[in-house]
C-alpha positions in Angstrom: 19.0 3.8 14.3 20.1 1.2 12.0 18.6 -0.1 8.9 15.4 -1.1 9.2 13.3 -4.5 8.6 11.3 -4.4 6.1 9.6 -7.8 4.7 7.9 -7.8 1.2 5.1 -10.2 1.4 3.1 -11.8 -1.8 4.4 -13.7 -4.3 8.1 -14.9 -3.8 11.1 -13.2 -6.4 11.9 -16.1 -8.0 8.2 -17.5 -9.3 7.2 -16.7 -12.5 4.0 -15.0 -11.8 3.1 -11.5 -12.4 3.1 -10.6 -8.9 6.6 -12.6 -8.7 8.4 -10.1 -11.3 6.8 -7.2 -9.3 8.4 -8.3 -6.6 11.4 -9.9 -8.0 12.1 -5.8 -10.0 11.4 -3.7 -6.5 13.4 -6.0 -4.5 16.2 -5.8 -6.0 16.6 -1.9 -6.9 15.4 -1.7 -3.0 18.2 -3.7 -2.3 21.2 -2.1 -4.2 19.6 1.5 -3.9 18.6 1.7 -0.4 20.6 -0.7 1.4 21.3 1.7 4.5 18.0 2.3 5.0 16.0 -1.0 4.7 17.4 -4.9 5.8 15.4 -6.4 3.0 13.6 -9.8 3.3 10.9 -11.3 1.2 8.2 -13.8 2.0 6.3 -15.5 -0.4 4.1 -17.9 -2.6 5.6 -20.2 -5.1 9.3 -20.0 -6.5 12.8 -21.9 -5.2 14.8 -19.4 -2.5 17.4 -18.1 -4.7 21.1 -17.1 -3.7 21.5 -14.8 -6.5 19.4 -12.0 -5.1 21.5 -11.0 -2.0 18.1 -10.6 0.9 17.1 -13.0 2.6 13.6 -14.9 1.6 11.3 -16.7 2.9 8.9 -19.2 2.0 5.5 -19.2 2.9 4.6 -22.5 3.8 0.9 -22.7 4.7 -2.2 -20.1 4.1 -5.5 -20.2 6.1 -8.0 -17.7 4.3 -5.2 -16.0 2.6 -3.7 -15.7 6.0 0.0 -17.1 6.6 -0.3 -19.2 10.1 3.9 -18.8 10.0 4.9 -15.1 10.2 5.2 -14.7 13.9 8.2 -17.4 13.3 9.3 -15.9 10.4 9.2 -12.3 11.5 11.1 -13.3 14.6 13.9 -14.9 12.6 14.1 -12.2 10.2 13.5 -8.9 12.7 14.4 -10.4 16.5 12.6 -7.9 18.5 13.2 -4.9 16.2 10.0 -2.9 14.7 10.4 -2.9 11.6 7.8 -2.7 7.9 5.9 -5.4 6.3 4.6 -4.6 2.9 2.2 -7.0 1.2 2.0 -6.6 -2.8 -1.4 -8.7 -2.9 -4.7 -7.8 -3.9 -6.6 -6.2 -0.9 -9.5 -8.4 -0.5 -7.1 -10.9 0.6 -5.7 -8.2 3.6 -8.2 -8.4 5.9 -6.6 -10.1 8.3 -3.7 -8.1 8.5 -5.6 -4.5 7.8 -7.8 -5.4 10.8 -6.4 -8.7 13.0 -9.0 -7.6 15.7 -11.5 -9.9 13.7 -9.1 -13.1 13.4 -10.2 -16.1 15.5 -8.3 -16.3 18.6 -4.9 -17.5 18.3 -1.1 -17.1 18.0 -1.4 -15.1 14.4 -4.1 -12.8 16.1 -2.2 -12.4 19.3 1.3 -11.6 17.1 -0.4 -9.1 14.9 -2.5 -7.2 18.1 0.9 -6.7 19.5 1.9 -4.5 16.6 5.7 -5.3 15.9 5.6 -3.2 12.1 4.6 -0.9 10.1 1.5 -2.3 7.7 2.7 -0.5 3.9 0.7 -2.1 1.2 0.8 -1.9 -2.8 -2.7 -2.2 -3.8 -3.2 -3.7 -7.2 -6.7 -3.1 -8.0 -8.2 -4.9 -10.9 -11.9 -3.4 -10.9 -14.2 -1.2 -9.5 -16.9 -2.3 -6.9 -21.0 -0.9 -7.8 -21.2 2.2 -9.3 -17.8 2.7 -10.2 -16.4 2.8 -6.1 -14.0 1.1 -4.0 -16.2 -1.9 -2.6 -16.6 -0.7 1.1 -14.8 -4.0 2.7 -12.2 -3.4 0.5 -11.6 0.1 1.0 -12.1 -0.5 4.5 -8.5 -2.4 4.4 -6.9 0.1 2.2 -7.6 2.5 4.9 -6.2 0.2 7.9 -2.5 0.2 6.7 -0.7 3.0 7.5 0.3 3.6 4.2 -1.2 2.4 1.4 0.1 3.1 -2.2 -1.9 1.9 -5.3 -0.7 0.9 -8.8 -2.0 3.4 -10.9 -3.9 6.9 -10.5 -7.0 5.1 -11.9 -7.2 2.8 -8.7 -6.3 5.9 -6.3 -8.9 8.3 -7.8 -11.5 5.0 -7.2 -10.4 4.6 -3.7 -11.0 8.7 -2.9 -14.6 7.6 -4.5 -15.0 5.5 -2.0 -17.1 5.8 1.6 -14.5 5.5 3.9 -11.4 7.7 2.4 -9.3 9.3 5.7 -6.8 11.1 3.5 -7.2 12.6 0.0 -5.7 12.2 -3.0 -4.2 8.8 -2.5 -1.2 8.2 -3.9 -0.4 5.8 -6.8 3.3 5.0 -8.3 3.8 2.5 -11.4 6.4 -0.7 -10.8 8.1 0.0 -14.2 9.3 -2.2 -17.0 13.0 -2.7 -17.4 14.2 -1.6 -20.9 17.3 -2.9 -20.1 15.5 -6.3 -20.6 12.8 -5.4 -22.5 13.1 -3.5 -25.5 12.8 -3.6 -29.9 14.7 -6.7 -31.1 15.2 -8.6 -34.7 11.9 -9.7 -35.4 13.4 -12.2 -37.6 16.3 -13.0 -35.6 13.2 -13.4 -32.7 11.7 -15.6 -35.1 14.4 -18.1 -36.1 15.1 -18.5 -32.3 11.3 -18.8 -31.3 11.2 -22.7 -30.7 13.9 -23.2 -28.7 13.5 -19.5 -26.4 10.3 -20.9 -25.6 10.2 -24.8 -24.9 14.5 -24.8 -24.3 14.4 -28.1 -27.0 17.1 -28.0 -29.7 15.1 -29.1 -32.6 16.8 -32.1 -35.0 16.8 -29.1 -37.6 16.0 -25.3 -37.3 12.0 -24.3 -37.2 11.9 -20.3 -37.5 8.6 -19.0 -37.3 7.3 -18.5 -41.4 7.3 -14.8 -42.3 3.3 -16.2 -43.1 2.4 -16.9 -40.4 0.4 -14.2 -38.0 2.0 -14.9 -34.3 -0.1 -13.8 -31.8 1.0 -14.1 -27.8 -0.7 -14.6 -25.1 0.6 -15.1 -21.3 -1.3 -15.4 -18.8 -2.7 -17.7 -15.7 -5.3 -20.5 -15.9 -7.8 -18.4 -13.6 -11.3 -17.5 -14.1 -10.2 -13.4 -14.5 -8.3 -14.7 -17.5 -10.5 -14.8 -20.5 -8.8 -17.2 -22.6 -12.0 -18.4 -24.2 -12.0 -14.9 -25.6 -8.7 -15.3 -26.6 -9.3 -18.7 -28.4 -12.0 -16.9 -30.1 -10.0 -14.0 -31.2 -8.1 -16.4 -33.2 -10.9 -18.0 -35.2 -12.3 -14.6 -35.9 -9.3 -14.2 -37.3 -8.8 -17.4 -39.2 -12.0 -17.0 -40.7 -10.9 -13.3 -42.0 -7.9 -15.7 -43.7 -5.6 -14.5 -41.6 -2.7 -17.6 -40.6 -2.9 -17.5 -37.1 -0.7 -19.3 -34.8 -1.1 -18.7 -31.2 1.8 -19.0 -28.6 0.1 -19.8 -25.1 2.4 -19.6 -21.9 0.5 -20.3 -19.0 1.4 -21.9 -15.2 -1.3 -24.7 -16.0 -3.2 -26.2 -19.1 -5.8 -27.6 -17.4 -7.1 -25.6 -14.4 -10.1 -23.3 -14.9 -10.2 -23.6 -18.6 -9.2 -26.3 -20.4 -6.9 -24.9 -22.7 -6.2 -28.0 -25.2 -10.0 -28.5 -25.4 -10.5 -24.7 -26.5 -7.8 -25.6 -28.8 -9.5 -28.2 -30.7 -13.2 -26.3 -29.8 -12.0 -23.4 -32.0 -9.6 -25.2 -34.6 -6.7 -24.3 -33.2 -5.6 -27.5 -32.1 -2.5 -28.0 -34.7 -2.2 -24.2 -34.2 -0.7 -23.8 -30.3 2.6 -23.9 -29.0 1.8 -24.7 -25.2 4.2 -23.6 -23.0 4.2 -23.7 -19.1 8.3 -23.6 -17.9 9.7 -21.1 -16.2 11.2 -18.6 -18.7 13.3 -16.1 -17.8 12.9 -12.4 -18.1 15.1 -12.5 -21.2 13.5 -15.2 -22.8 10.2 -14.0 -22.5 11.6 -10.5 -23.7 12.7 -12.5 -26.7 9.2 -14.2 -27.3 7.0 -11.5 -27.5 9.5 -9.5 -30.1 8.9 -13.0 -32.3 5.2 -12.1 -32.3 3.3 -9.9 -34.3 0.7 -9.2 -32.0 0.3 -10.0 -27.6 -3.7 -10.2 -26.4 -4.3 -9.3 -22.8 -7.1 -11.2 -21.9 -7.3 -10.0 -18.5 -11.0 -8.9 -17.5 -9.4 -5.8 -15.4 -5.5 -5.9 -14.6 -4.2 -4.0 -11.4 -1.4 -2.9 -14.0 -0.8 -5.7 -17.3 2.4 -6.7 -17.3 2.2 -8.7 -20.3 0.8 -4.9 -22.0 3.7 -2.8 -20.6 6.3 -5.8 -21.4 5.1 -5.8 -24.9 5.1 -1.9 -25.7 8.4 -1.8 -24.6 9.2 -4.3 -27.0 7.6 -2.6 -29.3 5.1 -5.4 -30.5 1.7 -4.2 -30.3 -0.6 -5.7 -27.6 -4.6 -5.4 -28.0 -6.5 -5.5 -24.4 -9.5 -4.5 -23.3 -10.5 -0.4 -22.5 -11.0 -1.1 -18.8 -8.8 -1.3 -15.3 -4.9 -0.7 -15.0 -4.1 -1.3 -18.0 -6.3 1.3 -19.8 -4.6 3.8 -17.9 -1.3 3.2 -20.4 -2.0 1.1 -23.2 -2.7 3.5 -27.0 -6.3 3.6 -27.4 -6.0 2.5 -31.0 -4.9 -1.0 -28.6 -8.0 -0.7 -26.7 -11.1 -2.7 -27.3 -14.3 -1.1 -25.7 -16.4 -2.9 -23.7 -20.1 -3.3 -24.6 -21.4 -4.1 -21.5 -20.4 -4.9 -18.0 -21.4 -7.9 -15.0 -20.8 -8.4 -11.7 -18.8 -10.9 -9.8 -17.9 -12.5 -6.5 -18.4 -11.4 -3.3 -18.1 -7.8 -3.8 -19.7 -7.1 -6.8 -17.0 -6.6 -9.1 -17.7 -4.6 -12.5 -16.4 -7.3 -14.8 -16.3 -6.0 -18.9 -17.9 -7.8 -21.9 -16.6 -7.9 -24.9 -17.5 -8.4 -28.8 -15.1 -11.2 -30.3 -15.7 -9.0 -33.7 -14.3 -5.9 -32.3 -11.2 -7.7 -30.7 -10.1 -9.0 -34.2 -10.9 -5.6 -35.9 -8.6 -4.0 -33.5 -5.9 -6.7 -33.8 -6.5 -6.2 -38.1 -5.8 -2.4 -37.4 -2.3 -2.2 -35.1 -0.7 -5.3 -36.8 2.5 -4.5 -38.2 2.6 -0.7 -36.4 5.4 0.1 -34.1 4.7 1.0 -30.6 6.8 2.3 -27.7 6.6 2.2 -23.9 4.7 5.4 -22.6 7.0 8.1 -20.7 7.8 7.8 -17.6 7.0 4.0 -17.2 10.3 2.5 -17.2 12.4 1.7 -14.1 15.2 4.5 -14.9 12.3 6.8 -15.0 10.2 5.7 -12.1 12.8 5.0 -9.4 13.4 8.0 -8.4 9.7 8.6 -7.4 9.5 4.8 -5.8 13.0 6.1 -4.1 11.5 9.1 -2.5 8.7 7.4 -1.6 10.4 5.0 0.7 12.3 7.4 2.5 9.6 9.5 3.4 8.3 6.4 5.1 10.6 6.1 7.4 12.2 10.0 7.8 8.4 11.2 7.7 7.8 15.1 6.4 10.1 18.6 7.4 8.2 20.5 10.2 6.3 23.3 8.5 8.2 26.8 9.0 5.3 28.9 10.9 5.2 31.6 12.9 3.7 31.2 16.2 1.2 34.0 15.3 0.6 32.2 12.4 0.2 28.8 14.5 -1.9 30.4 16.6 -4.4 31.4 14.1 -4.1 27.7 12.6 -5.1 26.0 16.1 -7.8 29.0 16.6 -9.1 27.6 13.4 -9.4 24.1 14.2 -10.5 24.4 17.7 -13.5 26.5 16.5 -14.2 23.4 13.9 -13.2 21.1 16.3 -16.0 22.6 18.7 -18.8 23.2 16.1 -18.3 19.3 15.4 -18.6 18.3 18.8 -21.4 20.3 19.4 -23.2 18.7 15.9 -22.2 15.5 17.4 -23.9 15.9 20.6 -27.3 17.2 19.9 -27.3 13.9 17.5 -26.4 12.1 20.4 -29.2 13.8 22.2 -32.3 12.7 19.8 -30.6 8.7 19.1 -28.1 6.9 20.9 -25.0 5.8 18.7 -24.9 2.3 17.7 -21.1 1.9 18.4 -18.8 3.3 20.9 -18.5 7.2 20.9 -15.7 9.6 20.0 -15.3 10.9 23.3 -15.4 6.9 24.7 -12.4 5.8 22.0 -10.1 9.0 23.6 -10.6 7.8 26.9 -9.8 4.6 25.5 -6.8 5.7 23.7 -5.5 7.9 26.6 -5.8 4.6 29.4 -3.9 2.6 26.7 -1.3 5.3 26.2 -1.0 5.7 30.1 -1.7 1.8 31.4 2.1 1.7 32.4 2.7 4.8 33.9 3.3 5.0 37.6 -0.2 6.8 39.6 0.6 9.6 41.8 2.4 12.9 41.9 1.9 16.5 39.4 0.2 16.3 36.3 0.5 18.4 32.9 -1.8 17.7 30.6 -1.1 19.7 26.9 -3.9 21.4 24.8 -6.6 20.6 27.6 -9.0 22.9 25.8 -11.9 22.4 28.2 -10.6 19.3 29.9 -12.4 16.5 28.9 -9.5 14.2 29.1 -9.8 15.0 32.7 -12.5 12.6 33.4 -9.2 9.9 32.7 -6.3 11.6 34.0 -8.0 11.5 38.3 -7.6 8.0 37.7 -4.0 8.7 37.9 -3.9 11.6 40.1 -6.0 14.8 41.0 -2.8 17.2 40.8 -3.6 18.3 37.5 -2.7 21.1 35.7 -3.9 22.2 32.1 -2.3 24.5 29.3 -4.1 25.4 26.5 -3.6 28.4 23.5 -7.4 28.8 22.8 -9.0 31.7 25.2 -12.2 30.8 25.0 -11.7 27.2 26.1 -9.2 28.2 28.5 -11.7 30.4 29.9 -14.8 28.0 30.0 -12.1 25.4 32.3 -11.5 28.3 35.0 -15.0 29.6 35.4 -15.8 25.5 35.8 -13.1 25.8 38.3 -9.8 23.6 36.6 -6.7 24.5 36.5 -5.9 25.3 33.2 -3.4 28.0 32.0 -3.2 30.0 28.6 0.1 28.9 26.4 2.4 27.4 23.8 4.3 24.2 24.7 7.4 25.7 23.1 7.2 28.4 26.0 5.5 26.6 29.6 4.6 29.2 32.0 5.9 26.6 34.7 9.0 26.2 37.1 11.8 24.0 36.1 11.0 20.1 37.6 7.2 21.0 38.3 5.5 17.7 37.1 6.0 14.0 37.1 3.7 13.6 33.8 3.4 15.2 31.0 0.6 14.1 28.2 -1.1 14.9 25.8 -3.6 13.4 23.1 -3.0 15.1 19.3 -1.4 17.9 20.4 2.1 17.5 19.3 1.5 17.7 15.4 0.2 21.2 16.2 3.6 22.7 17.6 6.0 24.5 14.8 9.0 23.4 16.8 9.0 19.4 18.4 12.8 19.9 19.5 12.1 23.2 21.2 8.6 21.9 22.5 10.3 18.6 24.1 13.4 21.0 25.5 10.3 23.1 27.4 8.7 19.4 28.6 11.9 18.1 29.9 12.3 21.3 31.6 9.5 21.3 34.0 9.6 17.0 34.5 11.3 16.3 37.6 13.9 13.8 37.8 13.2 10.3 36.2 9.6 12.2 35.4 7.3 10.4 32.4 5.9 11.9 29.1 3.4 10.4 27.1 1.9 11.7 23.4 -0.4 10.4 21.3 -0.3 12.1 18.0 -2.3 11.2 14.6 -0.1 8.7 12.1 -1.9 9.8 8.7 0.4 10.4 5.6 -1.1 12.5 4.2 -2.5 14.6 6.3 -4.7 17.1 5.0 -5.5 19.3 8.1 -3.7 22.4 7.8 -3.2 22.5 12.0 -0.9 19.7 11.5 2.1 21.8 11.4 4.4 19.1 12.2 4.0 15.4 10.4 6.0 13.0 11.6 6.0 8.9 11.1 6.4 6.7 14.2 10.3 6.4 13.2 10.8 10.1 13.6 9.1 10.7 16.2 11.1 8.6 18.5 14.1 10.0 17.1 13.2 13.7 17.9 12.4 12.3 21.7 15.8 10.6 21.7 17.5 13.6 19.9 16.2 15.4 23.2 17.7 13.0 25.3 14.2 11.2 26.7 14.3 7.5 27.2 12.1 6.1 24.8 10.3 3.2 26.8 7.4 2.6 24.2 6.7 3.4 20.6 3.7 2.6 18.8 0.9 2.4 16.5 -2.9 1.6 17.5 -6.0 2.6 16.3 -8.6 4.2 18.2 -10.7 6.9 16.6 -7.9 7.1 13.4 -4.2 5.4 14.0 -2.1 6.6 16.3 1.3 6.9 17.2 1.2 6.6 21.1 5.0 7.3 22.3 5.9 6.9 26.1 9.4 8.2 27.6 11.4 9.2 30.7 13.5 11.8 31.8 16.8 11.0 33.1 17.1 10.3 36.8 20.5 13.1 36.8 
């Protein structure tokens, strides 16, 4: 296989945005790191397509309820008709439509997406918790539809575990990192001199360094409601009226948006006291700026990380935010201003902090003029590695456990005993009040006709871990030449005294001739065996010539059920089918009861 597509959606590399630098910093390290792997594209909001980044990108062009009508033509043009990875790094109450496309109106972006062509990876900022401290439930409910879903820090994972719909525990969480390459301790006074012109790019007629009297404070961040830059405003008047000489750099995409910046200005005296700036400043220059400052705010109420705090540690200028969200997780608690009371928001329900203005300037009084330093781990030649590793097991999936069969067998005795207990729970439920939705049992029939619609009727059946056949039910729709294996006794048992024909035994060993069956299927049964390449040698054994199997196994990651001996990814699946010399016809994901990985092949007609 060759390197495979994989499109970062959110914000494009090249805009100046938060989300931008996130994606502009992975991109790129993807690119020069893991070029064999991954053909990388981008598509995204804002910013110019850029030569100097070496993928290709893509501009987003038009967005109905966070939805982009243009990726089917854009995925074409980037992947053909390759499967490859798309990876969103957007918030993910704006994912719905690609965690679940079932609920889209009808329509070309609903029939493209229903038709699977990727992967769904996400990177899940998460800015603040839902009531009661949990994941909202729509929201998790999206978290848990990608098939991988990786979230900034371990304060948003351990939220989403919290949460009532969590299919696989603990979730995992991996920081973006700063680059200290870029960012790091500069002159102050050099910083200083050079302020001016690093942030407007005007020459003035004479040089205007920044007065070693005056008390710089930063602050960059977007004109949105979640960006409390009345706060900030206030934070500086506080401080004025302690006598301190404030003088507030504001770099912002908008003055006038949600707040009207230059009317705070003059509402808090700060009017002759703001250098506005809203150009595009490169990572450098804005590197530069905040070592010129003697103090960065981040007025965020709840950041999925804060760039602006990690940028400034690094630079070692100390930043004061508020003792809530992402950024809590790293920032120095001396930096951290406590909230005194919390309100909802939005649709959701949001836990949104409140803050003293009092206790901001206190804080800013006390770290002024201290030294700080970016927290271990946290910058890019630290974190890589992680982020590296992380990728790749996307794509090559995890080692098959090395178990015994005696071992295995005590594993699947296990889980069939559970497995039947639930049932048997589920049942007498069933028994006293109807379900309101569609039944386990009725999405496995639904998830076996889907994985067999395009196999040919007729001819021998083996069906794999029948247990007590209830897949049977399905399979005389194809044929009634079935035959059953199964390794548990007592459900092997129950099928004979009911009269099917189902045998006792491993998949790595069939009791069968060679070229017995035209079919062989099975529905979660794979993941169970110790050995796939040994267990596919034994089913292309007993196919007959040009003879069809057909799996359905569990795509989880991870997985947390110990009878799982073997977890594989989509990707590696097919390549253990095609290291046994199958034709792989189809290969998959859908989602049924949990999401699958439905894989459909054929032996060769020789």
């Amino acid at each position: 296989m060759g390197a495979i597509p994989l499109l970062i959606c959110g914000d494009a590399p090249s805009a100046s945005t938060g989300l931008g630098r996130i994606t502009r910093e992975l991109c790129i390290r993807i690119h020069e790191n893991l070029g064999e792997t991954f053909r990388l594209g981008t598509y995204g909001l804002g910013g110019a397509v850029s030569r100097r980044f070496g993928f290709q990108q893509y501009t987003i062009t038009k967005l109905e309820g966070w939805a982009p009508t243009d990726l089917p033509r854009v995925w074409r043009d980037f992947a053909g008709d390759e499967r490859g990875i798309i990876m969103p790094i957007w918030n993910p109450s704006s994912l719905a439509w690609l965690a679940m496309p079932e609920k889209l109106p009808a329509g070309t972006l609903k029939d493209f997406l229903l038709s699977n062509p990727f992967d769904r990876w996400l990177y899940a900022p998460i800015d603040a918790e839902g009531p009661n401290g949990k994941m909202p439930k729509e929201v998790a409910e999206v978290c848990m539809n990608f098939d991988r879903t990786l979230f900034y820090t371990k304060w948003a994972a351990e939220m989403m575990d919290r949460s009532e719909c969590p299919i696989a525990e603990p979730y995992e969480h991996l920081p973006h990192g700063t680059d200290t390459k870029i960012f790091y301790p500069r002159d102050r006074k050099e910083m200083r001199e050079t302020f001016v012109r690093t942030v407007t790019g005007l020459e003035p007629p004479e040089p205007r360094p920044v007065h070693e009297s005056i008390f710089l404070i930063g602050i960059v961040a977007t004109n949105t409601a979640r960006k409390d830059w009345d706060l900030g405003f206030q934070v500086c008047q506080e401080l004025r009226n302690r006598g301190v000489n404030v003088v507030l750099w504001a770099h912002t995409d908008s003055f006038r948006k949600h707040w009207n910046l230059p009317a705070l200005a003059e509402a808090y005296g700060m009017k002759d006291r703001v250098v506005f700036t809203n150009t595009d400043l490169t990572d450098e220059q804005m590197a530069e700026a905040h070592c010129a400052c003697d103090v960065t705010l981040g007025i965020g109420r709840g950041e999925g990380w804060g760039l602006v705090e990690s940028s400034s540690l690094a630079c070692g200028v100390p930043v004061v935010t508020g003792g809530y969200a992402g950024a809590a997780e790293f920032v120095p608690l001396r930096m951290q201003v406590k909230p005194v009371a919390f309100e909802g928001e939005g649709w959701y329900g949001h836990r949104r902090p409140v803050f003293r203005v009092e206790d901001w300037a206190d804080v800013v009084q006390a770290v002024a003029g201290t030294k700080t330093r970016l927290p271990e781990g946290l910058s890019w030649d630290e974190c890589w590695s992680a982020w590296e590793k992380w990728f790749l097991e996307g794509v090559n999936g995890e080692e098959s456990k090395t178990v015994s069969q005696d071992e295995i067998r005590k594993l699947n005795y296990d889980h069939h005993r559970r497995m039947t207990e639930e049932h048997n729970l589920r049942k007498a439920k069933e028994s006293v009040s109807a379900p309101a939705g569609p039944t386990v049992e009725n999405l496995d029939d639904a998830s076996f006709r889907f994985l067999l619609a395009d196999v040919p009727k007729g001819g021998a059946i083996l069906e794999l871990g029948s247990a007590s056949g209830g897949q049977w039910g399905v399979l005389r729709e194809w044929s009634d030449n079935l035959t059953g294996l199964d390794l548990y006794e007592p459900a092997v048992k129950a099928s004979q005294e009911k009269g099917l024909n189902i045998v006792l035994g491993f998949v790595e060993a069939l009791p069968f001739p060679d070229e017995s069956f035209d079919l062989v299927c099975s529905r979660h049964v794979m993941e169970h065996v110790g050995d796939p390449q040994k267990a596919l040698s034994e089913i292309k054994r007993v196919l007959k010539p040009g003879g069809y199997v057909a799996a359905v196994t569990p795509h989880r990651f991870p997985d947390p059920e110990p009878a799982h001996i073997t977890q594989l990814r989509i990707q590696a699946w097919q390549g253990e089918y095609e290291k046994a010399e199958f034709d792989v016809l189809y290969a998959d994901l859908r989602s049924f009861n949990c999401v699958e990985a439905h894989i459909v092949a054929r032996k060769g007609t020789q």
